[in-house]
C-alpha positions as CSV (number, residue, x, y, z in Angstrom):
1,X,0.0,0.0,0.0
2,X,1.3,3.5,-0.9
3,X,1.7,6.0,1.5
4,X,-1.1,8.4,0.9
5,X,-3.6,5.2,0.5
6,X,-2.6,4.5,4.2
7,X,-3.4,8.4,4.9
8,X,-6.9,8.3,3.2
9,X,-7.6,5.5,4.9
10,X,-6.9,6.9,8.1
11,X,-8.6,10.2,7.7
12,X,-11.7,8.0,6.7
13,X,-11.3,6.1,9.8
14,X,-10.9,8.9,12.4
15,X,-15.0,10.2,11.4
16,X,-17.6,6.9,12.7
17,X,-20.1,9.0,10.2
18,X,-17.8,8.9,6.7
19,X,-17.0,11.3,4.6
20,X,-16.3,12.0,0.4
21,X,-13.2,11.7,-1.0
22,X,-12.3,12.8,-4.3
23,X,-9.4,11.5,-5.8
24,X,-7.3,12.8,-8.9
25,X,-8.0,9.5,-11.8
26,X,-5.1,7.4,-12.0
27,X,-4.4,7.2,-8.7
28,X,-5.6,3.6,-8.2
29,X,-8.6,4.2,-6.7
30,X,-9.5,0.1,-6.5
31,X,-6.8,-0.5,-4.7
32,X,-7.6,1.6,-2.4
33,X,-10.9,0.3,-1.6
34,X,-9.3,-3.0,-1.7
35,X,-7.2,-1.7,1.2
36,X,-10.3,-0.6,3.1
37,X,-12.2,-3.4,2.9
38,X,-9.4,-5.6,4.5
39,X,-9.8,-3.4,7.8
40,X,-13.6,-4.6,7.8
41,X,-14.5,-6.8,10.9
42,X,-17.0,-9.3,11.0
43,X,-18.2,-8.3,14.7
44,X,-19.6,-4.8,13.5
45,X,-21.6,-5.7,10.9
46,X,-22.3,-6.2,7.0
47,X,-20.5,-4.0,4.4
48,X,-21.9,-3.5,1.4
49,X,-20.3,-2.0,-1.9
50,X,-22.0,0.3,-4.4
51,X,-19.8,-0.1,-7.4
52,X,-20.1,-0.3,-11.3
53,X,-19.1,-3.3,-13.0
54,X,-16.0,-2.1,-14.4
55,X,-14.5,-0.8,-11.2
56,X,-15.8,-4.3,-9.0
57,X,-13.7,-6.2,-11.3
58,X,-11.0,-4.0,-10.8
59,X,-11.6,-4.3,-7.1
60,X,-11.3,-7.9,-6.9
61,X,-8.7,-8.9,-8.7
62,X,-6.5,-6.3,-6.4
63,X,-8.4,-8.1,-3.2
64,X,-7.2,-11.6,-4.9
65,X,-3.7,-10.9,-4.8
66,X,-3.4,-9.3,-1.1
67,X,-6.6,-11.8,0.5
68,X,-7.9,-15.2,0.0
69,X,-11.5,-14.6,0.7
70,X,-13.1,-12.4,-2.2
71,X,-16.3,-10.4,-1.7
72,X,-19.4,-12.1,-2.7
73,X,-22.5,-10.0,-4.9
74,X,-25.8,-10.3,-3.9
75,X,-27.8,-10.6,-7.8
76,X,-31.3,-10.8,-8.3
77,X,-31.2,-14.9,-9.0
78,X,-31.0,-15.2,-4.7
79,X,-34.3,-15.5,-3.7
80,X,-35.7,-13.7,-0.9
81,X,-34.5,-15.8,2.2
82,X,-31.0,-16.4,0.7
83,X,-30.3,-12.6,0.4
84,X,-31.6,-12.3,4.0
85,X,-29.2,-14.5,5.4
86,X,-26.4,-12.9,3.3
87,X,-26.8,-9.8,4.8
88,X,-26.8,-11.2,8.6
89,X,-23.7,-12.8,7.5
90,X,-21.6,-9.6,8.3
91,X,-19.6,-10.0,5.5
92,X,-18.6,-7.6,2.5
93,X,-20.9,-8.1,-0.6
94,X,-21.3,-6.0,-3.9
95,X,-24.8,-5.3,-4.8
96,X,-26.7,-3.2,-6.9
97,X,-29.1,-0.2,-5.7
98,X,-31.9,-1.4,-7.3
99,X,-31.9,-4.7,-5.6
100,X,-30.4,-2.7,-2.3
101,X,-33.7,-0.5,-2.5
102,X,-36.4,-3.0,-3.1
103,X,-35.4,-5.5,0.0
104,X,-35.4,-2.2,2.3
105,X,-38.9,-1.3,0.4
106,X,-40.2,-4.8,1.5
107,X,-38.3,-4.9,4.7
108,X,-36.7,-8.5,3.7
109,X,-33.8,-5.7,4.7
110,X,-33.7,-4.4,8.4
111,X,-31.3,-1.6,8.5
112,X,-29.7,-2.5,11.8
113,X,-27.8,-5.5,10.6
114,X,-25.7,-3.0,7.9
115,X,-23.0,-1.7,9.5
116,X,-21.4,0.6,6.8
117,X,-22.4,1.3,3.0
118,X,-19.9,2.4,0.2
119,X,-20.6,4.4,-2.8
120,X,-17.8,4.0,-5.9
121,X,-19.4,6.5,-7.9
122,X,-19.9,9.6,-6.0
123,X,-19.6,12.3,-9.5
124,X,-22.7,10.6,-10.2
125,X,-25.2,11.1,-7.4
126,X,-27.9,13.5,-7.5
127,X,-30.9,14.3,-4.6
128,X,-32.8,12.1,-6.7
129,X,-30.8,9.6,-7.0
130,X,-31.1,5.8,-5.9
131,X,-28.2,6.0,-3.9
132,X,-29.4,9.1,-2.1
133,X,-33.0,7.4,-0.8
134,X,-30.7,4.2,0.0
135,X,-28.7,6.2,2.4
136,X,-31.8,8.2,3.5
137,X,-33.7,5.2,4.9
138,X,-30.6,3.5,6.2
139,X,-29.4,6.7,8.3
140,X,-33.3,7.3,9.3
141,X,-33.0,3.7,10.8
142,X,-29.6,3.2,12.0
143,X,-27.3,6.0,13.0
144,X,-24.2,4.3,13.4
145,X,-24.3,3.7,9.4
146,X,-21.0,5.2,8.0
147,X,-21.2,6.0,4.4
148,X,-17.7,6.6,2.4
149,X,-18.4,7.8,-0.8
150,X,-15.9,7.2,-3.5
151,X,-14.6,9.2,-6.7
152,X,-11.6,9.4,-9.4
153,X,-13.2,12.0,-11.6
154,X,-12.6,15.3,-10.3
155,X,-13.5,17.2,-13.5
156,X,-17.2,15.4,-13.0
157,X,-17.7,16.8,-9.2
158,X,-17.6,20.6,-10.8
159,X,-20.7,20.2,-13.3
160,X,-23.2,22.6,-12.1
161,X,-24.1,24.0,-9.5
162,X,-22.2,23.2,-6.0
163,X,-22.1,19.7,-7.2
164,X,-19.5,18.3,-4.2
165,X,-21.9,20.1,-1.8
166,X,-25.2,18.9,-2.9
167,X,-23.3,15.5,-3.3
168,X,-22.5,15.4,0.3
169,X,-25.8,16.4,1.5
170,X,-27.8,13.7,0.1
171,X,-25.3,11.1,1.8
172,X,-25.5,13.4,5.2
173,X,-21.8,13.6,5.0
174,X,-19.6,16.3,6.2
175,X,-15.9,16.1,5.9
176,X,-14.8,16.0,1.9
177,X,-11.0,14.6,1.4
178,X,-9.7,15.9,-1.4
179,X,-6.4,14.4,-3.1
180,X,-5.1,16.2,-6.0
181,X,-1.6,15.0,-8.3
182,X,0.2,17.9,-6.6
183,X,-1.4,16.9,-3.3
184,X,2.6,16.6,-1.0
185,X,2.7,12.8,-0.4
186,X,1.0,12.0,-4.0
187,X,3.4,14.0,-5.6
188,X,6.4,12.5,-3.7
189,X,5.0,8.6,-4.6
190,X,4.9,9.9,-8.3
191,X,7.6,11.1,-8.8
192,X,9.5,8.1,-7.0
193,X,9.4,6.1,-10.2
194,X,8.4,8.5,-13.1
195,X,6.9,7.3,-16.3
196,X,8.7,7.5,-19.5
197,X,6.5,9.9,-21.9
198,X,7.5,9.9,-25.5
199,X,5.8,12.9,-27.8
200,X,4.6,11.6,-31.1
201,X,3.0,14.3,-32.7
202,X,1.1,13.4,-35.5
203,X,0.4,15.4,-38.9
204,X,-2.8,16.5,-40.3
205,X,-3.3,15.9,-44.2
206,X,-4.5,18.7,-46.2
207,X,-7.8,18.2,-46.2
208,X,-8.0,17.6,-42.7
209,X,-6.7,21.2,-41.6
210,X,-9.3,22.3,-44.3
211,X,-12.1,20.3,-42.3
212,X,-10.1,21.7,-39.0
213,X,-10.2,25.3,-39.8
214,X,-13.8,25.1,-41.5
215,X,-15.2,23.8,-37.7
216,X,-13.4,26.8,-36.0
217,X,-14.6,29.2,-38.1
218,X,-18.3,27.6,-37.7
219,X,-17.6,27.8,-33.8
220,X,-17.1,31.4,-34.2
221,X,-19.6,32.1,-35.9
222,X,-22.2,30.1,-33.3
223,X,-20.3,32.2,-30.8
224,X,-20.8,35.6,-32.3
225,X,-24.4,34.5,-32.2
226,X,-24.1,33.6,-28.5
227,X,-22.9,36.6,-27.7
228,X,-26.1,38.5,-29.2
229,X,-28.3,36.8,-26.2
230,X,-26.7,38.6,-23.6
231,X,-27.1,35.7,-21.3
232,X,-23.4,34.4,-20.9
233,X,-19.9,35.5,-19.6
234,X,-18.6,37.2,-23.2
235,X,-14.7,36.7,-21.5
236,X,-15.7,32.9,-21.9
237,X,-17.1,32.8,-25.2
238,X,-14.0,32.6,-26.9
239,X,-12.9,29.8,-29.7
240,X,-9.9,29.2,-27.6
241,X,-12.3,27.9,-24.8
242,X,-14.3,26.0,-26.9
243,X,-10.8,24.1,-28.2
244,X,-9.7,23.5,-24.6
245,X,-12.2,23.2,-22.0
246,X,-15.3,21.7,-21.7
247,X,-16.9,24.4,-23.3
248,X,-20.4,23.5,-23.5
249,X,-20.8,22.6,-20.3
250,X,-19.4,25.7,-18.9
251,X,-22.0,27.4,-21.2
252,X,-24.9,25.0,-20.0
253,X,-23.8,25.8,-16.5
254,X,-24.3,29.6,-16.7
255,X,-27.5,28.9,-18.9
256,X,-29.1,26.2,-16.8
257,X,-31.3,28.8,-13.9
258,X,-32.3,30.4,-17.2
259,X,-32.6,27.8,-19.6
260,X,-36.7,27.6,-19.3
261,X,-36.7,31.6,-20.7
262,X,-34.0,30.7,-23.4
263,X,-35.4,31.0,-27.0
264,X,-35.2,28.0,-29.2
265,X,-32.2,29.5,-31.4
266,X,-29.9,30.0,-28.6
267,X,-30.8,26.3,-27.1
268,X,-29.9,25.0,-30.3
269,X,-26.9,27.2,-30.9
270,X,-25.6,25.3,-27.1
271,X,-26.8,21.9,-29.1
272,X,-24.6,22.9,-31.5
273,X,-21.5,23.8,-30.3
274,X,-21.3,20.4,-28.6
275,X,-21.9,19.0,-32.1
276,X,-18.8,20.8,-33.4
277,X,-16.9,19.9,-30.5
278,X,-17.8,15.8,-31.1
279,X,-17.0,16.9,-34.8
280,X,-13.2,18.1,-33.8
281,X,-12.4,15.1,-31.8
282,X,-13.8,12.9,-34.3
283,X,-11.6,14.0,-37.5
284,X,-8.5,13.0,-35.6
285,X,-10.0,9.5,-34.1
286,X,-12.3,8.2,-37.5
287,X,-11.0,7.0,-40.5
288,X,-12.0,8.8,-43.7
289,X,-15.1,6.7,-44.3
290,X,-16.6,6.8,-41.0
291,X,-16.4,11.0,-40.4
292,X,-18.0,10.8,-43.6
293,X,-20.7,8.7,-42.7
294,X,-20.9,10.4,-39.5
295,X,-21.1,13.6,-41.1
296,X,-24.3,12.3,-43.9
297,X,-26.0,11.0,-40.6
298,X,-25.8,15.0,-38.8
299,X,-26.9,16.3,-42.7
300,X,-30.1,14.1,-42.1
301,X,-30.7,14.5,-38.5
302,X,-29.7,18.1,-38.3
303,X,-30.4,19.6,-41.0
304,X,-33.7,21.4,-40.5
305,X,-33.2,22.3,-37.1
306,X,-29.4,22.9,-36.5
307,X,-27.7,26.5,-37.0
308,X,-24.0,25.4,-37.7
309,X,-24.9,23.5,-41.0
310,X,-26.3,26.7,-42.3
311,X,-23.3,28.7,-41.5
312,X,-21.4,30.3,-44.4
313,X,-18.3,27.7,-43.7
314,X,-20.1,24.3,-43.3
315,X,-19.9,23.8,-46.9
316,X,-16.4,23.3,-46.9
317,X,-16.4,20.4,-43.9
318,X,-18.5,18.1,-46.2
319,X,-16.6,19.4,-49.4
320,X,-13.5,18.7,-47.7
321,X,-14.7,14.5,-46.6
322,X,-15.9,13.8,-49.7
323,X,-12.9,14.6,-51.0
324,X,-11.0,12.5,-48.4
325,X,-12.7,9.6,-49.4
326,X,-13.9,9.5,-53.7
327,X,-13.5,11.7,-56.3
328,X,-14.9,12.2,-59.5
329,X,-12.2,11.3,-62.9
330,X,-12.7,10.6,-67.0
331,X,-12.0,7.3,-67.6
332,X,-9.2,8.2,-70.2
333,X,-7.4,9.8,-67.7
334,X,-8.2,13.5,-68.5
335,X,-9.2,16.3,-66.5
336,X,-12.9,16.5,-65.6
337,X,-13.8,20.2,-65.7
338,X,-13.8,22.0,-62.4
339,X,-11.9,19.2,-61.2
340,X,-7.7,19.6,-60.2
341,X,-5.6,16.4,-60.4
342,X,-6.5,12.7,-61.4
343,X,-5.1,10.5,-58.8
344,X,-4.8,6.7,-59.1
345,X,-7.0,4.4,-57.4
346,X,-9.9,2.2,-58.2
347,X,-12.4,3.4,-60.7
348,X,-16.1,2.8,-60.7
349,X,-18.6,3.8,-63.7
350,X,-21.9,4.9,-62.2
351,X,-24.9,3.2,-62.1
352,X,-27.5,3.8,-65.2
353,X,-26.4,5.6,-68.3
354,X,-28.7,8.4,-68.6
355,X,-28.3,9.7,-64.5
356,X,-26.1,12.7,-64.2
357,X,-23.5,12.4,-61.4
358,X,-22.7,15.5,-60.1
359,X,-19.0,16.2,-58.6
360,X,-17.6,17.0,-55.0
361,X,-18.1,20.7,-55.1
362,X,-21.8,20.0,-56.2
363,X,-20.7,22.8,-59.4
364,X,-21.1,20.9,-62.5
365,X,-22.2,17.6,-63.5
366,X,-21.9,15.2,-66.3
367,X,-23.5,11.9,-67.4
368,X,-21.6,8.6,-67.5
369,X,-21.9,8.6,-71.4
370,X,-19.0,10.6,-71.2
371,X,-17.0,8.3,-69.4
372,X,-16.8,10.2,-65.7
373,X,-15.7,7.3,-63.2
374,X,-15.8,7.3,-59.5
375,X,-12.3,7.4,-58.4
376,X,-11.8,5.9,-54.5
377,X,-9.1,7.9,-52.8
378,X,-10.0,6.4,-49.1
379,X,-6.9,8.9,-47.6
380,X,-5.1,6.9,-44.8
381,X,-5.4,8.1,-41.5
382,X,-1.8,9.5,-40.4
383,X,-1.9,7.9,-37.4
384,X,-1.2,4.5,-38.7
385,X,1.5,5.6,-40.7
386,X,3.3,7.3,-37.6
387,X,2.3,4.0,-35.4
388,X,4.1,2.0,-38.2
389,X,7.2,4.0,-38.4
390,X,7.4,3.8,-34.1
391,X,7.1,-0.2,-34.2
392,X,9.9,-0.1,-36.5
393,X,11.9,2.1,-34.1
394,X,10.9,0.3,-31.1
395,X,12.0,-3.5,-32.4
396,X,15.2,-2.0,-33.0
């Protein structure tokens, strides 16, 4: 165990009522539960563990390698009596809040045999949600119940309005433990055995800064239209925020009290900019053929109600995919007109002789009587061609 798992631990244990501890992610938040839940004795009770599925996996297989005896999950296949002697077992078990919350409902559950309840997903928790009336009708019941809420998103606990606070006061907690990278003892366990980071920066093709500069100039112009409400910080409304922050939710944030006396453009201009956002992120992740298809599915979806697709730029982010993917070429090899450079790659003569097939810039069109051929360009994403070149470099 680290040394700052050992102090969490031992700030959680000093308060018999709990507390919320928010953890920077990557800190190894399951094995610090898997730490916690060694300290738990059978003689005070039942422990029972709130936790996703990813994260109880995670969980157990750092309780496997430190402790024999693995928690066991209480699943909706136990009948009624089963479950019941389960929980006077006071034992640890994983459950899930909607079986947790239906046993109390029926009273199969009596609140005295729990002893403690923990909550693995803490940025999550609203006053509404099931977690919150778990912990309501347990603390009504039973006041020695400690609750230790659990999180490794940070970013997450800052979403709206006093979100750590409200958080805390639907699981009647008090003390929040907050352990950031440049926390003292994190930093010093960090920096103990650094990691070795190698920058591989990798180059945009041409018509990928074309699609790239086309979505910030959009961006700007949703924001210029943002600023015309009146309802928003301007100093935020910057394309430089949009790029790095979470941009629409800082906007939703400042619109949300309001957002029932918003108009319909400027809720869709929010709608929007989140759009654009997913569209930025999704040129550098999706090949050629799939941000084009992506892009054809937002035409059809969008297209009535959205403001970016009407802006004067948006042209050039589906002129600019098309292009990434096919082509329009003369079988003979010559120029098409309106068209730049022939490049080689499979060729496809259109469908029906008499249909006119109009060209990537949607200028001019010509029939397949005059031998115009779909050429496939299918540009390779440059990440695999820098991946390529570092697996070469690494196996020598």
């Amino acid at each position: 165990m680290v040394q700052f798992h050992e102090q969490i631990i031992g700030e959680l244990l000093e308060d018999p009522n709990g507390g919320l501890v928010v953890l920077s992610s990557g800190l190894s938040l399951p094995k610090l539960i898997s730490s916690l839940l060694h300290l738990h004795s059978s003689t005070t009770g039942t422990l029972l563990l709130l936790s996703p599925p990813s994260l109880k996996s995670l969980i157990l297989h750092h309780h496997h390698s430190n402790h024999p005896q693995l928690p066991s999950e209480i699943s909706a296949e136990f009948p009624a009596n089963h479950r019941l002697s389960l929980y006077s077992s006071n034992s640890v078990f994983f459950i899930t809040p909607r079986i947790l919350i239906v046993d109390l409902l029926s009273n199969k559950l009596s609140p005295s045999l729990i002893s403690g309840l923990v909550i693995l997903n803490a940025h999550s928790l609203s006053e509404t949600s099931t977690e919150a009336f778990i912990v309501r009708i347990l603390r009504s019941s039973n006041r020695d119940l400690y609750v230790r809420a659990f999180s490794d998103k940070p970013h997450a606990m800052v979403s709206g309005f006093a979100k750590a606070e409200r958080t805390m006061k639907c699981l009647y907690l008090k003390r929040l433990h907050l352990w950031p990278r440049f926390q003292v003892h994190v930093a010093e366990e960090l920096e103990r055995d650094p990691p070795v980071v190698v920058d591989v920066r990798v180059p945009m093709t041409k018509y990928m800064v074309g699609i790239q500069k086309a979505i910030i100039e959009v961006m700007d112009a949703c924001l210029k239209e943002m600023r015309k409400t009146n309802k928003v910080d301007v100093e935020d409304l910057t394309v430089e925020n949009g790029l790095f922050k979470s941009f629409d939710e800082i906007v939703r944030r400042q619109l949300d009290p309001i957002w029932h006396t918003l108009g319909k453009k400027t809720k869709q201009l929010v709608s929007d900019l989140k759009t654009l956002r997913k569209l930025l992120d999704y040129l550098v992740r999706y090949d050629a053929v799939t941000f084009l298809k992506y892009l054809d599915t937002l035409r059809v979806s969008e297209s009535f109600r959205s403001v970016w697709i009407f802006a004067e730029s948006s042209y050039k982010i589906f002129e600019y995919a098309k292009k990434r993917v096919y082509r329009f070429g003369r079988s003979d090899g010559a120029k098409p007109s309106g068209q730049g450079k022939s490049v080689t790659g499979k060729k496809r003569k259109s469908k029906g002789d008499d249909k006119n097939e109009k060209e990537v810039g949607g200028t001019s069109s010509a029939s397949t009587s005059s031998g115009l051929v779909l050429e496939e360009v299918l540009e390779e994403a440059p990440k695999w061609k820098v991946l390529r070149v570092s697996e070469r470099f690494l196996k020598r």
